[in-house]
C-alpha positions in Angstrom: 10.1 4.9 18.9 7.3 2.4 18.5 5.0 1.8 15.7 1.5 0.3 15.6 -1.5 -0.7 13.7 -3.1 2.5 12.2 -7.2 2.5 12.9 -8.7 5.7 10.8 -11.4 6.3 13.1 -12.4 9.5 11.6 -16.0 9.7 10.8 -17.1 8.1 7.2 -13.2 6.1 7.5 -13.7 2.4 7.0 -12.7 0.7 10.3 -11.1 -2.0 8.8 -8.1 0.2 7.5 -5.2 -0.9 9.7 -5.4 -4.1 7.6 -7.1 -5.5 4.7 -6.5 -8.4 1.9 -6.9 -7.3 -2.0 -8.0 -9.7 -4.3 -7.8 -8.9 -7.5 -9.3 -10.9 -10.2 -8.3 -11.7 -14.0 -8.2 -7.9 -15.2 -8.3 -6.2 -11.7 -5.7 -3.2 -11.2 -5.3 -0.6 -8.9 -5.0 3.3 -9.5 -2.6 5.5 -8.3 -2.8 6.2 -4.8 -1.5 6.9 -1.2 -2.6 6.2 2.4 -2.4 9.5 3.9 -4.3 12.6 3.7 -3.7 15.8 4.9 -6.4 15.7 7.8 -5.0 12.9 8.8 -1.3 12.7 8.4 -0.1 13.3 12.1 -3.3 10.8 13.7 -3.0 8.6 10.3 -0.7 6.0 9.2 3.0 6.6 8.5 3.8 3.2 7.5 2.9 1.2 5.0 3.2 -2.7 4.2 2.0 -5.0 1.3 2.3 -9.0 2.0 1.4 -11.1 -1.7 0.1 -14.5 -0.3 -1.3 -15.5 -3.8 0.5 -14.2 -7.1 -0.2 -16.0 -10.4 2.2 -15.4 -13.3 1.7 -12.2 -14.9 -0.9 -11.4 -12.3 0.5 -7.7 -12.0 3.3 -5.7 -10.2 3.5 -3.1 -7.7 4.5 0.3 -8.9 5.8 3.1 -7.1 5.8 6.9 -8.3 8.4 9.2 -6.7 9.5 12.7 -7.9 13.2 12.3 -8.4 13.9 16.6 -7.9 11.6 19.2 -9.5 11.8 18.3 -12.5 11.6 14.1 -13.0 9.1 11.6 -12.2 10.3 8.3 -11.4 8.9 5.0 -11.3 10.1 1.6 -9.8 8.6 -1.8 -10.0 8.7 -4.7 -7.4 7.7 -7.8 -8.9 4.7 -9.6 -6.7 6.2 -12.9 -5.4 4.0 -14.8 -2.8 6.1 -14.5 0.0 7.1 -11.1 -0.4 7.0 -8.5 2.3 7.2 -4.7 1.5 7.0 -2.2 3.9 7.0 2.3 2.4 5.9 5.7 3.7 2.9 5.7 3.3 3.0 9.2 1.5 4.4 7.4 -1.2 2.1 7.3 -4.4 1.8 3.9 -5.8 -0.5 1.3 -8.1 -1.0 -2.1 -9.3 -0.5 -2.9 -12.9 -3.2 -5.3 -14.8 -3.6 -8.7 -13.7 -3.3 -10.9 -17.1 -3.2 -14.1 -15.4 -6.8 -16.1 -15.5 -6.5 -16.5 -11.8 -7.0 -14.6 -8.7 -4.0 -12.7 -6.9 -4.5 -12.1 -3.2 -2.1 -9.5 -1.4 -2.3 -8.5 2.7 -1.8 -4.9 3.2 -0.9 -2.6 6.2 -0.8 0.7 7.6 1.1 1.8 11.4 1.3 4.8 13.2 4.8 6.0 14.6 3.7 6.8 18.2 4.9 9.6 19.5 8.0 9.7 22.1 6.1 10.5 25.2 7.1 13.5 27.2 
């Protein structure tokens, strides 16, 4: 199995959403999101990455939200470190919490396709 960078080249996608960098200024967040859809979860991406190149102090974290059985909701925060690599399903619902720093906080982020086994 092989994976590799996810283009949404559906009509109205943003080509530029294999890869991007997020900067987020003093009091930038994120809301809660994922990077799949239901149109496009076999042709979208399956994989998703998040590299922080620039992380002040208390310049946020990244959260996940996961549904622990029926009945809990979870969370579970990495701490942004420059240098950190993260790769997730890309189903996975996640955000990024305030940044309180008075600087600017620059992350790379990803998304791949598993290609299918060919026949």
């Amino acid at each position: 199995t092989e994976i590799e960078s996810c283009w949404q080249n559906e009509p109205g996608q943003d080509p530029n959403t294999a890869f991007w960098a997020v900067v987020h200024n003093p009091g930038d967040t994120t809301n809660v999101h994922s990077h799949e859809t239901a149109a496009n979860y076999y042709g979208g991406s399956h994989v998703s990455a998040a590299f922080w190149v620039l992380v002040p102090p208390n310049s946020g974290d990244f959260v996940f939200q996961y549904q622990a059985n029926p009945y809990l909701h979870r969370q579970r925060t990495i701490t942004a470190e420059a240098g950190k690599f993260v790769m997730f399903d890309s189903t996975l619902k996640h955000y990024v919490t305030k940044n309180m720093s008075d600087s600017k906080r620059i992350v790379l982020t990803m998304n791949f396709r598993i290609k299918p086994d060919q026949e």
